[in-house]
Backbone bond lengths (Angstrom), bond angles and torsions (degrees), N, CA, C in turn:
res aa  C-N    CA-C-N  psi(-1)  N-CA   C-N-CA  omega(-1)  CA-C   N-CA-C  phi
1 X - - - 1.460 - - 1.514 109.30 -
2 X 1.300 106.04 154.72 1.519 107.98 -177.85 1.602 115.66 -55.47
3 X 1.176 111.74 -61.69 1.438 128.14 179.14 1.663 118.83 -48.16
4 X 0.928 92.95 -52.85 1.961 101.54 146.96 1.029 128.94 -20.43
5 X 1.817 112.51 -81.27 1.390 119.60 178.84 1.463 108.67 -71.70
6 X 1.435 138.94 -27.33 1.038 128.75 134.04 1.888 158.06 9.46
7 X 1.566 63.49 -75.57 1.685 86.31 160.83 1.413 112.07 -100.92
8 X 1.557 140.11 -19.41 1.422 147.75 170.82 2.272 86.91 -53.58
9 X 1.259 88.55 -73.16 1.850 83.27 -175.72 0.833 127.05 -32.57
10 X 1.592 111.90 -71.49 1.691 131.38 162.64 2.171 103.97 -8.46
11 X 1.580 91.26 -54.39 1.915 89.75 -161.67 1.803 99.74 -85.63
12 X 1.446 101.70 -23.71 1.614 89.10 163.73 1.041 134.38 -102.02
13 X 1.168 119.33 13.90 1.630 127.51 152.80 1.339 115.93 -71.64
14 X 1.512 117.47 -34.81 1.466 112.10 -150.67 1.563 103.94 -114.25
15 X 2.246 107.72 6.51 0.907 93.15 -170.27 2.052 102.20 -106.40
16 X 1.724 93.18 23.67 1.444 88.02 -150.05 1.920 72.42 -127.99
17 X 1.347 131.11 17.20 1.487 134.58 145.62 1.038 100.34 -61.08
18 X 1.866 121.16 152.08 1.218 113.83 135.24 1.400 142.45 -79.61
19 X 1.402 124.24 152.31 1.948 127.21 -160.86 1.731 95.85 -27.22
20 X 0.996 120.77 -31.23 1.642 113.02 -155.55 1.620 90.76 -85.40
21 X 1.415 122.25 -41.33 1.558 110.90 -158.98 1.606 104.75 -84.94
22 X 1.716 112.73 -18.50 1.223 107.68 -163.00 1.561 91.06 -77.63
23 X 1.410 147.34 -26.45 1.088 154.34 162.74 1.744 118.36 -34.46
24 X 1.273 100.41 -25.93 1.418 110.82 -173.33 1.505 110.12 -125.21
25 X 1.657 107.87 6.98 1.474 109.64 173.27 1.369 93.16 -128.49
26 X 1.152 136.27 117.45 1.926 153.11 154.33 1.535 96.25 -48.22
27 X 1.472 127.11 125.55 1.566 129.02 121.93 1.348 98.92 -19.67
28 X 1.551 90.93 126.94 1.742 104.36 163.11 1.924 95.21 -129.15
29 X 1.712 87.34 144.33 1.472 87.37 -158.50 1.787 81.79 -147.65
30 X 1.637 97.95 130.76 1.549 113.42 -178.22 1.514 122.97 -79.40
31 X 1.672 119.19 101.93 1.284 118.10 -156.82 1.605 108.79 -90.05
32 X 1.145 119.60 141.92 1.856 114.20 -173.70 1.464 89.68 -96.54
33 X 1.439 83.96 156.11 1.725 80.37 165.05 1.476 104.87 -110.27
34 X 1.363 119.49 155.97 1.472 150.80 -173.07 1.071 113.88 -96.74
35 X 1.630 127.64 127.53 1.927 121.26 174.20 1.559 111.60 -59.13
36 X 1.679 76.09 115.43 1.462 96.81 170.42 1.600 119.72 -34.32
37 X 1.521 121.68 162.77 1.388 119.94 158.83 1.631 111.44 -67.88
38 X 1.407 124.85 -29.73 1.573 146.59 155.67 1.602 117.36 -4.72
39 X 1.337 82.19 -75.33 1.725 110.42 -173.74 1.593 103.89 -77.92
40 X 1.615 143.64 -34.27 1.196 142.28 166.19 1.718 102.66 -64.84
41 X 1.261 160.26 -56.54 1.293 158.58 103.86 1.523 93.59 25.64
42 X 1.200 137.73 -83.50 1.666 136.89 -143.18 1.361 87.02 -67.75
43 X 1.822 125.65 -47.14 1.425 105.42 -144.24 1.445 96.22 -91.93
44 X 1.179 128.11 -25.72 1.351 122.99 148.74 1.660 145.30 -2.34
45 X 1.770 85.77 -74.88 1.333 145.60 174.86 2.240 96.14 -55.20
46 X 1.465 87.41 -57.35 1.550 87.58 -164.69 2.091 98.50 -71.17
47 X 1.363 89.29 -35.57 1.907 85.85 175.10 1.255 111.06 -50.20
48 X 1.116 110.15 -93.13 1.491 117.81 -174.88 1.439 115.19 -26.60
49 X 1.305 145.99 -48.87 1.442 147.05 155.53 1.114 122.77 -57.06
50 X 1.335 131.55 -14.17 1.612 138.75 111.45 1.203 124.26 7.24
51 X 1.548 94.76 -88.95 1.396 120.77 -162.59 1.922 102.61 -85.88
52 X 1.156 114.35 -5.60 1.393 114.27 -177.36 1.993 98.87 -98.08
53 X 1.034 117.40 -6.26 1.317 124.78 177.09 1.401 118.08 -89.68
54 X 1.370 113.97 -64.53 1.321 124.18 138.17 1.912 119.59 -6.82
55 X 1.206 90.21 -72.41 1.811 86.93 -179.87 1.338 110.31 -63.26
56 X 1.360 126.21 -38.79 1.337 151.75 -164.57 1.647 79.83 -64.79
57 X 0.784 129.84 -114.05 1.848 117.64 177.17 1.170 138.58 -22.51
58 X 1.065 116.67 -29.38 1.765 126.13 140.43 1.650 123.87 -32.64
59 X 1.563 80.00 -67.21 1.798 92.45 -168.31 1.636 92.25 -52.12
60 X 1.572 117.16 -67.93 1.640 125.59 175.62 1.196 129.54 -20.08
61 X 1.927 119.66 -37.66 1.237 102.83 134.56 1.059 160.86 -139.69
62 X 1.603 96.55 62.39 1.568 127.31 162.47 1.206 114.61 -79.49
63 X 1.347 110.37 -47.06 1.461 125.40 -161.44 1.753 118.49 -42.63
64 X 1.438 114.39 -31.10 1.282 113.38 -175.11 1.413 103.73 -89.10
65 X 1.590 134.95 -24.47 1.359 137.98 143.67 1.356 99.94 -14.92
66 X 1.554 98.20 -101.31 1.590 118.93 -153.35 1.218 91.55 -49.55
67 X 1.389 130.60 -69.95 1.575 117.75 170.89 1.623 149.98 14.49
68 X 1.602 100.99 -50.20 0.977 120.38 -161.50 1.448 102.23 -113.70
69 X 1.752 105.82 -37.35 1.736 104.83 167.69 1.389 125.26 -78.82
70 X 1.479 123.51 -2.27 1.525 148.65 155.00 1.412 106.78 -54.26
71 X 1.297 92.62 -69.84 1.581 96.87 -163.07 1.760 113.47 -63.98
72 X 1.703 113.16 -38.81 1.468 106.87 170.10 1.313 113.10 -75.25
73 X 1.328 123.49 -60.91 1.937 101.28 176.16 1.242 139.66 -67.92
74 X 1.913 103.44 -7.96 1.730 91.16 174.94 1.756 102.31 -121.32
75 X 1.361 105.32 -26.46 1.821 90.98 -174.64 1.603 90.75 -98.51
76 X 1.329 126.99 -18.52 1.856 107.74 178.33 1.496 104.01 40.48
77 X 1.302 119.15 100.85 1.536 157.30 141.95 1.569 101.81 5.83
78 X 1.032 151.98 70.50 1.262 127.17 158.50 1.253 110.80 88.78
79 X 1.270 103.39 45.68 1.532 145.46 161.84 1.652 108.32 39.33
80 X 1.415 116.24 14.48 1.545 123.00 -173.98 1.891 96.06 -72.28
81 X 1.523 102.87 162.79 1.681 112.85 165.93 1.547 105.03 -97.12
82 X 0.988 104.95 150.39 1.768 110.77 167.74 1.132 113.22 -66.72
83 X 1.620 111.49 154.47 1.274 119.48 -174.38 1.266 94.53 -83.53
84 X 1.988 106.19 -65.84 1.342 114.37 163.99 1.396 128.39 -48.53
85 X 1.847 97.37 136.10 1.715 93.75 168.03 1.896 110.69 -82.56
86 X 1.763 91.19 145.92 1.265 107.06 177.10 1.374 119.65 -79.21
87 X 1.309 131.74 121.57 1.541 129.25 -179.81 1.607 92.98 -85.24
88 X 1.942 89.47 152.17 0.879 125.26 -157.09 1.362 141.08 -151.58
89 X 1.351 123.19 53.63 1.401 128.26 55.36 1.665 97.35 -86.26
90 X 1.278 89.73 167.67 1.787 87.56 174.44 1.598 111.29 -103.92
91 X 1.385 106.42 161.47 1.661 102.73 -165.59 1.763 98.35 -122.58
92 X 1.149 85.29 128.76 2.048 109.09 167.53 1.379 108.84 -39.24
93 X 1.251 115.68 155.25 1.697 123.29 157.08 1.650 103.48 -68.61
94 X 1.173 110.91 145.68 1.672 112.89 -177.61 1.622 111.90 -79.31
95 X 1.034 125.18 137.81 1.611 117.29 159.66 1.664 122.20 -57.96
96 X 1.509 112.21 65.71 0.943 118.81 -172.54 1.950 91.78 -122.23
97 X 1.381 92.08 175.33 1.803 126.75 172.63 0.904 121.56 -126.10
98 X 1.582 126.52 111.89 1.240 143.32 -161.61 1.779 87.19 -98.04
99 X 1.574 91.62 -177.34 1.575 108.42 176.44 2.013 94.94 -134.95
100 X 1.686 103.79 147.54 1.303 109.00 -167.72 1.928 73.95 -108.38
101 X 1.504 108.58 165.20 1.042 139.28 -165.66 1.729 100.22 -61.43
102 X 1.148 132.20 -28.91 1.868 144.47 -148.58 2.062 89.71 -134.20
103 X 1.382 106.07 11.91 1.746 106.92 138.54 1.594 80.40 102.89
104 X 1.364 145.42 -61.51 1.052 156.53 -107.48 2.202 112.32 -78.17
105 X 0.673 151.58 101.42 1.912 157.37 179.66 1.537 87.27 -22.41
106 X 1.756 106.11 128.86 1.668 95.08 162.83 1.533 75.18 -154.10
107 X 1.781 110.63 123.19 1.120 143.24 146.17 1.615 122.79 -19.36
108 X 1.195 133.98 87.45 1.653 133.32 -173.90 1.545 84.19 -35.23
109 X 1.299 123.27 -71.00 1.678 141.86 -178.44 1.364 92.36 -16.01
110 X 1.714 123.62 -61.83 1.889 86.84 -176.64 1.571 131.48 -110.53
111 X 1.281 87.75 80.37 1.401 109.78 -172.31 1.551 102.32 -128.08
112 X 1.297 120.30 -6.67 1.120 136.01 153.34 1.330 142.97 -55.92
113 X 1.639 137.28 117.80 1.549 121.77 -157.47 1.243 98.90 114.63
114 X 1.230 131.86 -7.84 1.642 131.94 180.00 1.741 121.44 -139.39
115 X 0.970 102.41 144.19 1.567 97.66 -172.69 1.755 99.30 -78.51
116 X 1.132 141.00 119.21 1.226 151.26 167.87 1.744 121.56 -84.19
117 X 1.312 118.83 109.19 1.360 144.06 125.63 1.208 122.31 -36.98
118 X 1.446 123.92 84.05 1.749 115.65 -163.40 1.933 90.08 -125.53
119 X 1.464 98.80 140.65 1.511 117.96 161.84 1.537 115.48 -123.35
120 X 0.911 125.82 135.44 1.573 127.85 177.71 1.801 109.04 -107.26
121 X 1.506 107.41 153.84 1.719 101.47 -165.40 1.765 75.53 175.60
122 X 1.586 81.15 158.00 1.777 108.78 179.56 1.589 86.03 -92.69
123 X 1.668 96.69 151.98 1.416 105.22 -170.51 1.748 111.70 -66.29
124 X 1.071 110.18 -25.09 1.873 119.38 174.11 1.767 100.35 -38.28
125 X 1.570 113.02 -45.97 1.468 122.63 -179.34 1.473 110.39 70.29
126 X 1.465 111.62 64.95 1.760 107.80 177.46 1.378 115.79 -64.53
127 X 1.516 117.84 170.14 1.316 127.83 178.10 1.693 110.97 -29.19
128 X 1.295 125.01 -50.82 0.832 122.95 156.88 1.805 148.28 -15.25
129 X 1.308 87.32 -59.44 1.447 123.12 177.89 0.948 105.22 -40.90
130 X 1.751 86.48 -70.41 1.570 112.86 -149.19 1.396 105.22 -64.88
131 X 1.473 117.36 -35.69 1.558 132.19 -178.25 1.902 92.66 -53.82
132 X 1.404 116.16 -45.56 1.313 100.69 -156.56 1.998 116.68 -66.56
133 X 2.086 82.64 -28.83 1.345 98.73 -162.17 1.828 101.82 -56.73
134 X 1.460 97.28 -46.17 1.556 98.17 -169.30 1.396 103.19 -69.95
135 X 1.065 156.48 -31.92 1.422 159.14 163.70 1.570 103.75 -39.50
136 X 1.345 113.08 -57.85 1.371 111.07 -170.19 1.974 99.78 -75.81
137 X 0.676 117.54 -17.30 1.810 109.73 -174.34 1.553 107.89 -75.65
138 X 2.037 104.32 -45.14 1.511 118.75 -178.44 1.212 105.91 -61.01
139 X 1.452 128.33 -66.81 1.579 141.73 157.46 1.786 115.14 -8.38
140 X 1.477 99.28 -67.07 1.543 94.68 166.51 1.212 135.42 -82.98
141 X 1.817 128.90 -13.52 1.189 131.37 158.29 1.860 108.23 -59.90
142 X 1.492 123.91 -28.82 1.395 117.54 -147.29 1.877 93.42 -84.28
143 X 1.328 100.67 -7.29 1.736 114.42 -179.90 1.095 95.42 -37.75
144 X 1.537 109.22 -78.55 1.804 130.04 -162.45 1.666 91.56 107.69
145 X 1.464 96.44 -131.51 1.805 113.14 -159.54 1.553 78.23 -71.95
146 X 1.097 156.00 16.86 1.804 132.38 177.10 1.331 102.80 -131.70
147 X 1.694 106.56 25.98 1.920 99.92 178.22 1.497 92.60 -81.74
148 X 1.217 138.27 -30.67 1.780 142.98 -140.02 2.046 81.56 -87.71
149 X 0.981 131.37 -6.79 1.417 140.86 178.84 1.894 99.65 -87.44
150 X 0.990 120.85 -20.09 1.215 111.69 -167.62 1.629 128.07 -145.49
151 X 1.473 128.32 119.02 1.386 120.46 -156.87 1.435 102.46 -105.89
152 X 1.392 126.01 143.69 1.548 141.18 -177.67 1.867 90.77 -100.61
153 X 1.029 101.93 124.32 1.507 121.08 -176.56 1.528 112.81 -126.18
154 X 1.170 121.63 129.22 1.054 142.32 144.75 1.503 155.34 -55.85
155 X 0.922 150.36 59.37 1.671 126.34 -124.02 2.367 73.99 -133.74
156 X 1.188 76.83 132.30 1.483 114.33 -176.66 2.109 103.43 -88.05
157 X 1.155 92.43 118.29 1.916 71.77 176.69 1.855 92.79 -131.10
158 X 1.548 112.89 54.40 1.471 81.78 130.97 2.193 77.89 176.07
159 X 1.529 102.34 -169.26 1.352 96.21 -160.13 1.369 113.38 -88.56
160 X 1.214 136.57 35.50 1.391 155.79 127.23 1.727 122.89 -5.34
161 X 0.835 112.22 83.46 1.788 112.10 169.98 1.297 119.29 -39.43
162 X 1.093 128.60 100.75 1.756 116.67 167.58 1.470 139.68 -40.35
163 X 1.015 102.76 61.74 1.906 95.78 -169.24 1.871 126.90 0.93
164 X 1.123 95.25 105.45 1.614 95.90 -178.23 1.642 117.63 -24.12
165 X 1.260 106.16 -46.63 1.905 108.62 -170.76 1.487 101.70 -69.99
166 X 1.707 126.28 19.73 1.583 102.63 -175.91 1.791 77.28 -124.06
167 X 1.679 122.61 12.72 1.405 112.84 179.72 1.290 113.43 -74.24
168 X 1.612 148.21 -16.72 1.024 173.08 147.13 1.793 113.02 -42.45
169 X 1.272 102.62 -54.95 1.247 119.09 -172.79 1.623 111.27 -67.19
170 X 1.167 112.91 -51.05 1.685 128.78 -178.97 1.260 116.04 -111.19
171 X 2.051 111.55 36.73 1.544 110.42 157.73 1.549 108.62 -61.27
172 X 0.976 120.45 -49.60 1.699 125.27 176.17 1.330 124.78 -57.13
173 X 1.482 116.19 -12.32 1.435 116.04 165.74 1.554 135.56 -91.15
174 X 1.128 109.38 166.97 1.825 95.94 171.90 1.457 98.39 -113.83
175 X 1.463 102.21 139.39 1.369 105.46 -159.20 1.546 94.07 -124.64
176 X 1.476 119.54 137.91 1.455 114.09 173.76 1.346 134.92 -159.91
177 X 0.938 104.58 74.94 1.963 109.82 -176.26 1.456 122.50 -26.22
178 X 1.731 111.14 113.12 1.333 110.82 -165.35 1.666 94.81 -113.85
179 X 1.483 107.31 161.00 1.712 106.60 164.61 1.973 99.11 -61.91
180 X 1.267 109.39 145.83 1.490 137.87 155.36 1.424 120.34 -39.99
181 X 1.353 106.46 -42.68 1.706 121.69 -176.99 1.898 104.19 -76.12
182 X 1.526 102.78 -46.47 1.459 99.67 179.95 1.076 124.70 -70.02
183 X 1.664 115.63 -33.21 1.662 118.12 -179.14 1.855 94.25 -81.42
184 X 1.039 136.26 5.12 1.897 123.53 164.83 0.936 96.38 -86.30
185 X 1.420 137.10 -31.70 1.775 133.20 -163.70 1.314 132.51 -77.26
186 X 1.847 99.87 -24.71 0.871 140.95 139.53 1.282 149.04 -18.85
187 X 1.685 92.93 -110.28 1.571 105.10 -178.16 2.020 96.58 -125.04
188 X 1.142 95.06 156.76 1.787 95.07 -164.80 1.641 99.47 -126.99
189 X 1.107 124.75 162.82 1.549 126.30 178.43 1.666 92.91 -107.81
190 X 1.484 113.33 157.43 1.214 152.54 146.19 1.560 98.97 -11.44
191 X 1.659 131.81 151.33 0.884 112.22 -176.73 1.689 110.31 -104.83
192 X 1.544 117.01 133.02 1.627 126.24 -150.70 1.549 111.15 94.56
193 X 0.959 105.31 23.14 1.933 103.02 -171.76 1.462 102.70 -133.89
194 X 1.237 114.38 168.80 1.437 114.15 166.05 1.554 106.83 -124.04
195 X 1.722 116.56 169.63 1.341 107.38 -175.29 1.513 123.08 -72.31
196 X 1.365 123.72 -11.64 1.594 116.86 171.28 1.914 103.34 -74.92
197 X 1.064 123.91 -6.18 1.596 123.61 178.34 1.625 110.32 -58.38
198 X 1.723 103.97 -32.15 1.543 86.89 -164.65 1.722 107.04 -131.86
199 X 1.121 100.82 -172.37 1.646 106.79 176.20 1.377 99.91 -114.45
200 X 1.307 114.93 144.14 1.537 132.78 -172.25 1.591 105.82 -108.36
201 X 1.241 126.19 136.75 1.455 129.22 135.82 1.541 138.38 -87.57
202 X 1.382 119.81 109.84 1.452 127.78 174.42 1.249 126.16 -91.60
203 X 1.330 139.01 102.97 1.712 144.10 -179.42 1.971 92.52 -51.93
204 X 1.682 82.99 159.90 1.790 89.30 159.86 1.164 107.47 -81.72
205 X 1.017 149.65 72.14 1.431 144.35 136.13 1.495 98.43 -129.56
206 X 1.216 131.48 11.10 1.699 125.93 176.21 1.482 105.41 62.80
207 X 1.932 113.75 45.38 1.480 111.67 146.97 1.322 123.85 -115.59
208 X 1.524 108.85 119.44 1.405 105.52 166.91 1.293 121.89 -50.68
209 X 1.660 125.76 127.37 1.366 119.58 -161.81 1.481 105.51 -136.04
210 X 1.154 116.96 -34.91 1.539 117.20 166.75 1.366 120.57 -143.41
211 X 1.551 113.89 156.29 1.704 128.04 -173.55 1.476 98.46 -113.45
212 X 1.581 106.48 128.22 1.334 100.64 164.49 1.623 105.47 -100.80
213 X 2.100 101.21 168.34 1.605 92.44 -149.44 1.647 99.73 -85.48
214 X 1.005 126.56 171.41 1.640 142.79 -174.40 1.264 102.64 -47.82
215 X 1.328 121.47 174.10 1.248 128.89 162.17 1.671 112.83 35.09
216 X 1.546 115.23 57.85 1.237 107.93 173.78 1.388 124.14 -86.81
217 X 1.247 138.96 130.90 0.997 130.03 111.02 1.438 163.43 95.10
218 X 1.260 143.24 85.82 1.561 117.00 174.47 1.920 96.50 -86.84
219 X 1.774 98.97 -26.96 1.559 85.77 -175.22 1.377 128.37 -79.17
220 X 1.733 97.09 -5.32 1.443 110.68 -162.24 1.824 96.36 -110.07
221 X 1.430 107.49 -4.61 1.507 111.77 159.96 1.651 120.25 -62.29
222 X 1.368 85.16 -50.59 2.096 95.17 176.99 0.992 113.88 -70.20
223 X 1.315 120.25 -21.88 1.668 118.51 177.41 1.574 105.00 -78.25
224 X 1.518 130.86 -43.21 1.064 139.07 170.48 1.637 106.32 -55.77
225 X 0.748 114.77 -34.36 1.976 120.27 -178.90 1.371 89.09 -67.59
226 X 1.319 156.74 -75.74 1.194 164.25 -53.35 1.661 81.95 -152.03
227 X 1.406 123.12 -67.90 1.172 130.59 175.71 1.722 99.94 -40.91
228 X 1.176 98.66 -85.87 1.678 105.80 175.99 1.366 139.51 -6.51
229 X 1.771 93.71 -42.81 1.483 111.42 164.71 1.165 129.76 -81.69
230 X 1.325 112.37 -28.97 1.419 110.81 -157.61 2.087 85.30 -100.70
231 X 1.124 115.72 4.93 1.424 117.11 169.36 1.501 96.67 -80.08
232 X 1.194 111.33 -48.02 2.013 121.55 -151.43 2.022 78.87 -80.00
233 X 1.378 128.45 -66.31 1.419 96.53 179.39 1.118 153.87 -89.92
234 X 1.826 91.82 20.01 1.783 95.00 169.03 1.728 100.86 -86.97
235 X 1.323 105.43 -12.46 1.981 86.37 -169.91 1.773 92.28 -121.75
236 X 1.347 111.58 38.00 1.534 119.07 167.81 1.584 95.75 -69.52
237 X 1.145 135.48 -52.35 1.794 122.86 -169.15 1.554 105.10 -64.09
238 X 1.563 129.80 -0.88 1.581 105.51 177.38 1.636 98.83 -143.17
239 X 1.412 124.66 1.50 1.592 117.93 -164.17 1.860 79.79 -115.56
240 X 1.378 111.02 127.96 1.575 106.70 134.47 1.730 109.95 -133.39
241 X 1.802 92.01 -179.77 1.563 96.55 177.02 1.135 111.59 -31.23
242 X 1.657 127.22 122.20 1.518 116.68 148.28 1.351 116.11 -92.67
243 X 1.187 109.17 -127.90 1.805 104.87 167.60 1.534 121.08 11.61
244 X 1.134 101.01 122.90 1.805 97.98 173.50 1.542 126.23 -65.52
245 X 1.271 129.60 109.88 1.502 119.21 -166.50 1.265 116.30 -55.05
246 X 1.623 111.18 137.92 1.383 110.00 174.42 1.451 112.01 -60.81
247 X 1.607 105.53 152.46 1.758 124.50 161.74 1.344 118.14 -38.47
């Protein structure tokens, strides 16, 4: 290396002075320089602002998430109360397998991507039912251009045939016979109620988030519309149509 022979000279120059001159000539000896503490600091410096950027784009796109679930459960839009009650914590769709009406496996999982309108009922479909079914069809027609945002669901809880004359009625729905045990684990009724009493709300991410109350309504329909909306435009910056609307 350079610095080497360098310093090799340096000691044979000064070793071939005599005692008196080497006294008046210093060893000269070639010093390297070493990484600074400077440069350990910068690269440091450059990590950490890295990793603070990183989150910084994260949060960016979360932000219209939390955003939108901020603004409906803690500032609520125009200072109204819900009609619907808010669940709390809210509960996931289960990793379960439903059955579609024509026998066929359909994944709870893709029911996901849409805000869900769900009623539960034995397939016979008593007065009840039927009250819920047409509620949920009016409910999502009264949307307008933001019904294709939201699916009216059905979920069947037990092995009950649907009477042919309600096949007409719930072409527009998704209809799907679940076990009994999975829809309790689920979603729960009001307390004194059972689960065909009410209408449910499901976010696209498959969380049950609110119960509307029993025995609703034409007045407690508009109040449920009202809810509905102000759900569809607080999470308008990150939810659109998924699923293609049925015919």
């Amino acid at each position: 290396m350079s610095g080497s022979k360098s310093s090799d000279g340096s000691f044979a120059r000064a070793a071939s002075l005599p005692p008196e001159a080497q006294a008046d000539h210093p060893l000269g000896l070639t010093v390297h320089t070493l990484p600074s503490a400077g440069d350990a600091v910068a690269s440091a410096q450059r990590t950490r602002h890295g990793r603070w950027k990183m989150l910084a784009v994260l949060a960016v796109c979360a932000a219209p998430v939390i955003a939108s679930y901020f603004t409906y459960y803690v500032i609520r839009p125009e200072g109204r109360r819900n009609y619907g009650e808010l669940i709390d914590p809210q509960r996931t769709l289960p990793e379960r397998t439903a059955t579609a009406l024509d026998g066929s496996a359909v994944p709870l999982s893709s029911l996901k991507g849409q805000w869900l309108l769900v009623s539960v009922g034995g397939g016979a479909c008593d007065a009840t039912c039927q009250k819920h079914l047409y509620l949920q069809r009016q409910l999502r027609e009264s949307l307008g251009r933001e019904k294709d945002r939201l699916d009216w669901v059905w979920l069947v809880n037990d092995s009950a045939t649907p009477p042919p004359a309600l096949a007409t009625a719930v072409q527009k729905a998704t209809v799907l016979r679940m076990d009994p045990a999975d829809l309790a684990g689920w979603l729960t009724p009001a307390a004194g109620h059972a689960l065909p009493d009410h209408l449910y709300v499901v976010d696209p991410m498959g969380n049950w988030m609110m119960r509307f109350p029993a025995a609703m309504d034409s007045g407690g329909a508009a109040k449920a519309k009202r809810d509905l909306e102000r759900l569809l435009r607080a999470s308008s910056s990150w939810d659109e149509a998924g699923r293609p609307a049925k015919p």
